[in-house]
C-alpha positions, 0 to 999 in steps of 0.5 A, spaced: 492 227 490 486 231 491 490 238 492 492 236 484 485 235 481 483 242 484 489 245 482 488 242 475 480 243 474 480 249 470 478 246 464 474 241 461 479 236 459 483 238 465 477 236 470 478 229 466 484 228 467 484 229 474 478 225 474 483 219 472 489 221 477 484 221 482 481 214 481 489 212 483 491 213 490 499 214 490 500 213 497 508 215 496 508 218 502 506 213 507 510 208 503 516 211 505 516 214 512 518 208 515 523 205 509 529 205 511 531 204 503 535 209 501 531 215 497 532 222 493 526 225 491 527 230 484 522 234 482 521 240 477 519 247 479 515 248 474 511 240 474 504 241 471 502 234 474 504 233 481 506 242 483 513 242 487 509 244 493 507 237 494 514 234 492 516 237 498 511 235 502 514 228 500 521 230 501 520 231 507 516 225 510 521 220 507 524 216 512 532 216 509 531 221 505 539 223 500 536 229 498 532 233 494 533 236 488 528 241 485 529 243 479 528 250 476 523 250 470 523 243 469 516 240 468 513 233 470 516 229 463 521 234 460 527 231 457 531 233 463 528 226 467 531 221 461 538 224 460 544 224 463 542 230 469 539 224 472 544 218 471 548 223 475 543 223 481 542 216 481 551 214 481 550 221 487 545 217 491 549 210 490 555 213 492 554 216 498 550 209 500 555 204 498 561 208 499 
C-alpha cells in the first residue's frame, strides 16, 4: 500500500487520505496465494485509489486465479461496480467453478 500513498501524495488532502490508507495493511495478496478459493480480480484502468498496476501485480499472485478483468476507464467506485457488468462476473466465475 505504500506505492499508492506515494502515487497519491500530491496534495495536502491527498497525503492524508494516504495517511488513512496506509494506517490499514490489505494484505490480499498473501491472503490469496495459497487459496485455492476460486478468484477473479476486476479492476478499473482508470482506478484512482488502488493504480491497475497494482491489481495486476495481484492478479498474478492468486493462487486460482478465474480471470482478470480490467476495465477501460472504469475508476475505483464507478457505477460499473453496482450494476450488472459485474453480476455477470459473478455468474461467469460460478459457472465455470460449478459447472
Amino acid at each position: 500500500m505504500s506505492r499508492v500513498g506515494r502515487r497519491q501524495g500530491s496534495t495536502e488532502a491527498d497525503r492524508r487520505s494516504a495517511w488513512l490508507i496506509l494506517r490499514d495493511r490489505f494484505p490480499s495478496a498473501e491472503h490469496l496465494a495459497g487459496s485455492d478459493v476460486p478468484v477473479r480480480v476486476l479492476y478499473g484502468t482508470a482506478d484512482d485509489v488502488v493504480p491497475s498496476r497494482l491489481s495486476a501485480e495481484l492478479a498474478a499472485r492468486v493462487g486460482n486465479l478465474q480471470g482478470e478483468v480490467a476495465v477501460p476507464g472504469a475508476g475505483h467506485n464507478d457505477a460499473i461496480w453496482f450494476g450488472p457488468r459485474l453480476a455477470d462476473e459473478v455468474v461467469e466465475l460460478s459457472q465455470a467453478v460449478v459447472g
